[in-house]
N, C-alpha and C positions, 0 to 999 in steps of 0.2 A: 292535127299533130297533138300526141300528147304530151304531157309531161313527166320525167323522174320522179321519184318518190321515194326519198331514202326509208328504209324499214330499219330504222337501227331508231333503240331507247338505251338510256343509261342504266347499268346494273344496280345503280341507287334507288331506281325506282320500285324497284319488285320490294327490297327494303321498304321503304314509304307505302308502299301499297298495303304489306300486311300490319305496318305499325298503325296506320290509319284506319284499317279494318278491325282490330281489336279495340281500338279507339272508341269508333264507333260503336262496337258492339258492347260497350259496357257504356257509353251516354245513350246509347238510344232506349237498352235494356231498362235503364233508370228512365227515361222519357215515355218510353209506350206503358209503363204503368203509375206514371207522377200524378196524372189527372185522377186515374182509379184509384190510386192511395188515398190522395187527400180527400175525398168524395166519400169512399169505403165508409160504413158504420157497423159491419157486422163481423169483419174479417179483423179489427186493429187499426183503420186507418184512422185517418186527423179529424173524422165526421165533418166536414164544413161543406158549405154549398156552395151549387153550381159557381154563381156568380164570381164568389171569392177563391176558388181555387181555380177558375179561368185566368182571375186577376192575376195571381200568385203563378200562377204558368209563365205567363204571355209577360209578366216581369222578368221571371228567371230564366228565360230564352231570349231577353232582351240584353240582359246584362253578362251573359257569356258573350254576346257578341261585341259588350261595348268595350269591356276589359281589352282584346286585343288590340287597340289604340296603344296601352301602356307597354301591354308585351312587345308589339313590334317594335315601337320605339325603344327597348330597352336593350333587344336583340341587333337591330340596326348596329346600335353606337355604344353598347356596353360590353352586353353577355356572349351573343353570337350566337348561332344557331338553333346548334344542337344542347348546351346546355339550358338556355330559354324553353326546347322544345321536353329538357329532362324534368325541369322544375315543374312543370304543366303537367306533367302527367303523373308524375309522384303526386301534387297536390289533389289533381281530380280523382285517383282512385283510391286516397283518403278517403274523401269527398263523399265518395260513394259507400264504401263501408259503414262512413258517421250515420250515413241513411240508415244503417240497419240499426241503430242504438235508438229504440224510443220515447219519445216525448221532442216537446218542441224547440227546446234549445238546445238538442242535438241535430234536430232537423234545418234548424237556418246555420248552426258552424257547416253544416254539411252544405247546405247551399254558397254559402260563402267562399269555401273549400272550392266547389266546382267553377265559382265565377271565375275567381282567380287565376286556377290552372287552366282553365281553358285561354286565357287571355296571354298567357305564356307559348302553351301550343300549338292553336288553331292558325294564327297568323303566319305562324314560322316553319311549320312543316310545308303547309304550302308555297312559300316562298322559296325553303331548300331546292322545292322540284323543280321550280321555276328558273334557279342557279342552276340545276343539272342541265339545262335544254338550253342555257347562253352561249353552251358551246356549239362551233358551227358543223357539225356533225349528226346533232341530234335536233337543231334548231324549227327542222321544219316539220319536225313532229311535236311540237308543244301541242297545241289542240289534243291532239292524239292521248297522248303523254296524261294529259290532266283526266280527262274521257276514263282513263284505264284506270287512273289514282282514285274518280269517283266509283269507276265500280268496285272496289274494295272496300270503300267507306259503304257501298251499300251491300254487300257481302254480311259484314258484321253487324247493321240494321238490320236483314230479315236472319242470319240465326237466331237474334240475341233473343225476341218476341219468344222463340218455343222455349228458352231455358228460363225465362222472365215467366210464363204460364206454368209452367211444371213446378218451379221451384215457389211460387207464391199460392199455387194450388195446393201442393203437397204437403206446404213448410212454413208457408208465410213472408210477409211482405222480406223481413228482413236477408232473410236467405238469398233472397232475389237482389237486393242491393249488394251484398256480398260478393254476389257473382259478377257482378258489375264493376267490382273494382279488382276484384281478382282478372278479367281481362284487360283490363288499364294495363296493372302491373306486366301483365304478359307481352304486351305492345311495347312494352318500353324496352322490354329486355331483345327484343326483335330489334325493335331502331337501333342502341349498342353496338348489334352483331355487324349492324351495316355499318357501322359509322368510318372506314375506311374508305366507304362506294362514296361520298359526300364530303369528305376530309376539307377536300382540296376547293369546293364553294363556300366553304362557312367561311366568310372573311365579313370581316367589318368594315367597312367603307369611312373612309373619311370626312367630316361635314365640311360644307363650303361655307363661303363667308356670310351669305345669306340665312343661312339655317340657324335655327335658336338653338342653344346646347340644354344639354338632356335635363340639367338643375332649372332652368329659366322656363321649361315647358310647360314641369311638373308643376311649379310652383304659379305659374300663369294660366295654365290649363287645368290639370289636374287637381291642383285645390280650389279652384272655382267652382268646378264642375261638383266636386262633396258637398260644398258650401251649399252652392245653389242646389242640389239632393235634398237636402237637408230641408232645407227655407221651404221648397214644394212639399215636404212631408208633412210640414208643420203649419202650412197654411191653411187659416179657415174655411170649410167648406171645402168643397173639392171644385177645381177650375176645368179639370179635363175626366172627372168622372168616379177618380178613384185617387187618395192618400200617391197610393205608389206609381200611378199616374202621372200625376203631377211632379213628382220628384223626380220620375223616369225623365219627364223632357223638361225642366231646369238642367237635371243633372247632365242632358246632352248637349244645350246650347252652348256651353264653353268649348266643347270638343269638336262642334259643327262649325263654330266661330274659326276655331285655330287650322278647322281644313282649307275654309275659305281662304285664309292668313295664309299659307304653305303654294296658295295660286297666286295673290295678289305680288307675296312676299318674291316669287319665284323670276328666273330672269330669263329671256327670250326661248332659250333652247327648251326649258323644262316646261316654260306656263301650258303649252299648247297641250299638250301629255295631261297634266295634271288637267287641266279644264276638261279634258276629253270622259276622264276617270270619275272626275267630281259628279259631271252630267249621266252617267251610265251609273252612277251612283243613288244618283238620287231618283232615279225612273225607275230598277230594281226593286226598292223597298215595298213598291206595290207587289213584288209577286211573292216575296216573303210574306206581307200582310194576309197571302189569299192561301200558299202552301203549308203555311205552319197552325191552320186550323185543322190538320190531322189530328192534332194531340188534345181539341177539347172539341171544335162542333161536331166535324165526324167522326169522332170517339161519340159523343154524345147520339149519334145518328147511327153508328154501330150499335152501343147498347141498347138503346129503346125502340130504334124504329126499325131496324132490322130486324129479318126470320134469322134464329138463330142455333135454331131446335136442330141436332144431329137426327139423323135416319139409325133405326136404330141399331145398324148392321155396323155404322164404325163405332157407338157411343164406348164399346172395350176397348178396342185399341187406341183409342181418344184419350180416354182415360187413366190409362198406361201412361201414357205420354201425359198427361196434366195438362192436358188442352181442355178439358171440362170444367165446367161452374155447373150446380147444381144450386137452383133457382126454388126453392121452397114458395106455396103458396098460405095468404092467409086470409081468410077470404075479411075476418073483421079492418082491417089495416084498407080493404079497398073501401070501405064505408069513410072513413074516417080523414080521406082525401082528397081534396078538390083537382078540378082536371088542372091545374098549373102548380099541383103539388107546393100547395103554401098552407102556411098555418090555419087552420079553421076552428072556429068554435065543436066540442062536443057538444051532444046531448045535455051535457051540464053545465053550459055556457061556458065552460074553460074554453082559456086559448091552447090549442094541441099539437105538436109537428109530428107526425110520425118518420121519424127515420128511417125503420126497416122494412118500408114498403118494398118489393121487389118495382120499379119501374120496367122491369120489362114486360109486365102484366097491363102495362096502365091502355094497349090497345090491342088485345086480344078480343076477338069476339067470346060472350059466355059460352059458346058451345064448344071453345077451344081448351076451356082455363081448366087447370087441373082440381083433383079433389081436394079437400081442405087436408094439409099437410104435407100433400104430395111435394113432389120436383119435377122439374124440367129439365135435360142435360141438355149446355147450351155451350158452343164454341166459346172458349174465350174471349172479349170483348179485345182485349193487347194483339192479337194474332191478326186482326187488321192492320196494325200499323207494320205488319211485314209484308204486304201488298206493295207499296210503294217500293221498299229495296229488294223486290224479286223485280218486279219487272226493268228497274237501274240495271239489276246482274242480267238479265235476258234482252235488254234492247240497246243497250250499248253498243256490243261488237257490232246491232244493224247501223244503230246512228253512226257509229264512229266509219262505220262500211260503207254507207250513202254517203258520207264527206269527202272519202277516201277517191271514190267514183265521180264525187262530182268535180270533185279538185282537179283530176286526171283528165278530165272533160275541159277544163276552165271552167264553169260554171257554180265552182264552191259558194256561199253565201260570205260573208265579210263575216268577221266573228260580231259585229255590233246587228250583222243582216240576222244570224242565229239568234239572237238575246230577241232581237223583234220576234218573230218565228215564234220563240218560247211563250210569252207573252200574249201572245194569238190565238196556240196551242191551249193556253192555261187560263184563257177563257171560253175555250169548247168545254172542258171540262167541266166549267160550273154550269152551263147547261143540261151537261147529263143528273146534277143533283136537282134542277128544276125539274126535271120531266120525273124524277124517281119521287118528290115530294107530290105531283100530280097524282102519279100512279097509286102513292098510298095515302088518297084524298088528303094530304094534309096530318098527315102521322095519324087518321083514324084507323088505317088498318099496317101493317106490316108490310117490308117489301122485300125480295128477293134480296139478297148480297150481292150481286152481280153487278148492283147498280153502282154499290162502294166501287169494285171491282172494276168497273167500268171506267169511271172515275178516275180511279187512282194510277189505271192503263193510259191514260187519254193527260194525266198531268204530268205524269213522268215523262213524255216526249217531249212535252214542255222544259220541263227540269233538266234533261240531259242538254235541251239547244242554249240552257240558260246559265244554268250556277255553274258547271267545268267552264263556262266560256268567259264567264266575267272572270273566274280566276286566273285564267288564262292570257286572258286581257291587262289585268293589273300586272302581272309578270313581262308581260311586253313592251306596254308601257311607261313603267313606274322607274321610275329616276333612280339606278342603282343602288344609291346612298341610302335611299328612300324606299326600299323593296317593299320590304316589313312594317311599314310603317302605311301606306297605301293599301299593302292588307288588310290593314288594319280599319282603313277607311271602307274598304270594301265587307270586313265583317258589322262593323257603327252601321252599315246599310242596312245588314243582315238583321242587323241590332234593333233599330226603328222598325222591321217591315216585323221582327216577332212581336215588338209589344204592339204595335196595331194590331196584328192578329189577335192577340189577348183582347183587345178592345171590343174587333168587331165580335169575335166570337160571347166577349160578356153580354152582350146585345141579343143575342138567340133568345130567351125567353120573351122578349121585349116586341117580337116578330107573332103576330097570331097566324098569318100567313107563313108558315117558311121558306116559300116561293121566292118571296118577295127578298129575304137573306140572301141566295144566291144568286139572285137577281141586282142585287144592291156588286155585290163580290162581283159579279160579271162587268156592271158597269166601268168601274172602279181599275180594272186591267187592261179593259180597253184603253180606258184613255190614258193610262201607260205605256203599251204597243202604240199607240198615235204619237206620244212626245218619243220616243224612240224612231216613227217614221221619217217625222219632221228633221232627226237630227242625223239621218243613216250619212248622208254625203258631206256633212260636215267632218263627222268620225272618221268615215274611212278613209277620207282621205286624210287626215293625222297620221294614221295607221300606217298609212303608203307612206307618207313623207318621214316617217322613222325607223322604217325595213322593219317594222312588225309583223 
């Protein structure tokens, strides 16, 4: 026997779809070249090293996700929706423009800028969709629903990459942030157009007696948590590795504190829900830790240890399009630097850094390397990180089509049996960069692209059984009152798994082996998917017992 299947989505959606794909397309545009800015010495960028602008990543991918604590909570019981979701995006495609004004206290108001709005945004567009599909008509396409919402956000992930290459090839960094806030703006003016399809969920809930009100949070929560930022900034030495570090997790433990508080505080009908959200919460942050090392170790693994030489039949039309670097060689700068590219004595016992060594020389065989002065044309190093949102926009309709079929069958996974799945998935993955660091003995010679490719095929399966599901989850689960606010919790996950990422990935040079990196990453996910095993029949059946 099988089952009905209603095919109806709300018209709200297709709105949210493309507001979130412009969205995306102007933070990812700023992200697939944040690492190659600050890194840059020859084009404009901030010259800092590896380590520190890992740091400086893996923070400010941390703190866009912590912000929406404040945003959802603000949206819940103050603002509402759609204006929460306006304020957010006005602010980030500021945000993004300030990027393009150089020097460095333009570059942190701009950071600042994007923490903020995103922390307005990010919680509450996805919580709108989530009010779209409360109704019982569209109810039994939530999964679906969200499935569709992420291929849009990854739509506007892989264009952004070729206008992010062209325009900082052609023009420079700044033009490229430009563009980046010029598609914010365009997003927002698309959400507007819809805001009829959605009118009618933007409601603000009423708190119960339980609930702290919005003054008592901020001031029990939220100024704790600066406070305690602060104190980790300033403390001597570093406890966890790094200044911002240590502030990152002071500055979280008030707001992990107060989620706990929101289960304990909570009364029979809600605790079960929220413990269910809290636990799929905190098993997550492993796979952010291992996903969000796109933007510096395999950024870092695109650049150097990849073949990246075009054939010479597209290097014109490549370059039309500003998908080319041209890589100059020098052959004195290869004397002058040690194989872990650290400061060495010259000839004249000076201490010396050379900056503008090309690194993508540093494992060429001599029989490969160009004449003294020549160039190389080489794919853009950013045009990798549109790998992952091509294959979101191509394997979607199958994922969402395999659920579809198996639902029809009975045999669907539980949405908490997906996030395992995911979790699984996204530890095959780090095996395919083991066998690829194999194949090019250990970065001594170069490797095919295929193997990124591989990779980033093999974790987006993962990604699709994982991040649509858990928000999809929270929208099920989460205490009405509480939608936005449980988003919130679910981006704080988001929040912890990128500055780990930041962590593990400042650890790359620290690995002589690189094997052994991915290998650590593989461990590490496992035993993620195992606390997620251990808990599948606990979950789902909450799940059952609340018609989720």
């Amino acid at each position: 026997m099988t089952t009905t299947i209603p095919n109806k989505h709300p018209k709200g959606l297709y709105y949210l779809f493309f507001t979130e794909m412009w969205e995306r397309f102007g933070y990812y545009l700023m992200l697939g070249i944040f690492f190659l800015y600050m890194t840059d010495t020859k084009a404009g960028g901030l010259a800092l090293e590896k380590k520190e602008a890992s740091d400086i990543f893996g923070t400010y991918i941390a703190l866009v996700f912590i912000t929406p604590f404040v945003g959802g909570l603000l949206a819940d019981r103050v603002l509402g929706y759609r204006v929460a979701i306006s304020i957010g995006g006005v602010l980030m495609g500021l945000g993004y423009m300030c990027l393009a004004i150089p020097g460095e206290t333009s570059f942190f108001i701009a950071l600042a800028l994007m923490i903020v709005g995103n922390g307005f945004f990010k919680p509450n567009i996805s919580t709108l969709l989530g009010n779209l599909y409360s109704e019982p008509q569209y109810k039994a396409n939530k999964d679906a629903g969200y499935n569709i919402f992420y291929m849009g956000i990854n739509i506007g992930a892989f264009i952004c990459n070729f206008f992010a290459a062209y325009l900082r090839n052609n023009f420079g960094w700044g033009y490229a942030f430009f563009a980046a806030g010029i598609g914010m703006f365009i997003g927002i003016a698309i959400f507007w157009a819809g805001s009829k399809h959605y009118k009618h969920v933007d409601t603000i809930k009423p708190a119960k007696a339980e609930d702290m009100s919005v003054g008592k949070i901020l001031g029990i929560v939220l100024l704790p948590a600066i406070i305690a930022g602060i104190l980790g900034w300033f403390i001597p030495g570093n406890i966890f590795g790094s200044d911002s570090t240590d502030a990152f997790i002071f500055g979280a433990i008030p707001i992990l504190l107060f989620y706990v508080s929101l289960y304990v505080r909570s009364n029979e009908e809600d605790k079960k829900p929220i413990g269910a959200l809290l636990a799929i919460m905190g098993v997550v942050v492993i796979f952010w830790a291992i996903f969000k090392q796109n933007g510096t170790a395999l950024t870092t693994w695109a650049e150097s240890y990849t073949n990246r030489e075009l054939p010479a039949a597209v290097v014109a039309p490549a370059k039309a399009l500003g998908m080319v670097q041209e890589v100059s060689y020098t052959k004195d700068s290869v004397i002058l630097v040690d194989p872990q590219f650290r400061p060495i004595k010259t000839a004249e016992g000076k201490m010396q850094k050379v900056v503008d060594y090309p690194l993508y020389y540093k494992n060429l065989p001599p029989a490969k390397l160009p004449e003294e002065g020549e160039s190389v044309q080489l794919i853009s190093t950013e045009l990798f990180q549109s790998i992952n949102p091509f294959f979101v926009v191509i394997l979607t309709p199958l994922v969402v089509g395999f659920f579809v079929w198996a639902r029809s069958r009975n045999i669907e996974p539980s949405t908490p049996g997906k996030i395992f799945w995911g979790l699984i998935i996204t530890a095959v993955s780090t095996t395919v960069m083991i066998s690829a660091v194999h194949v090019g003995m250990n970065g001594a010679e170069k490797v095919s692209a295929w193997w990124l490719i591989g990779t980033y095929g093999v974790i987006t399966v993962g990604e699709l059984c994982l991040s649509p599901m858990g928000l999809s989850l929270v929208s099920k689960l989460a205490p009405p009152r509480l939608a936005a606010l449980m988003m919130g919790g679910w981006m704080l996950s988001t929040s912890i798994g990128n500055k780990l990422s930041g962590v593990l990935a400042s650890l790359w040079d620290t690995y002589e082996d690189k094997q052994y990196f991915f290998i650590v990453n593989c461990i590490i996910v496992l035993f993620a998917a195992l606390s997620i095993f251990l808990m599948l029949k606990w979950l789902s059946k909450i799940i059952k017992d609340h018609g989720a």
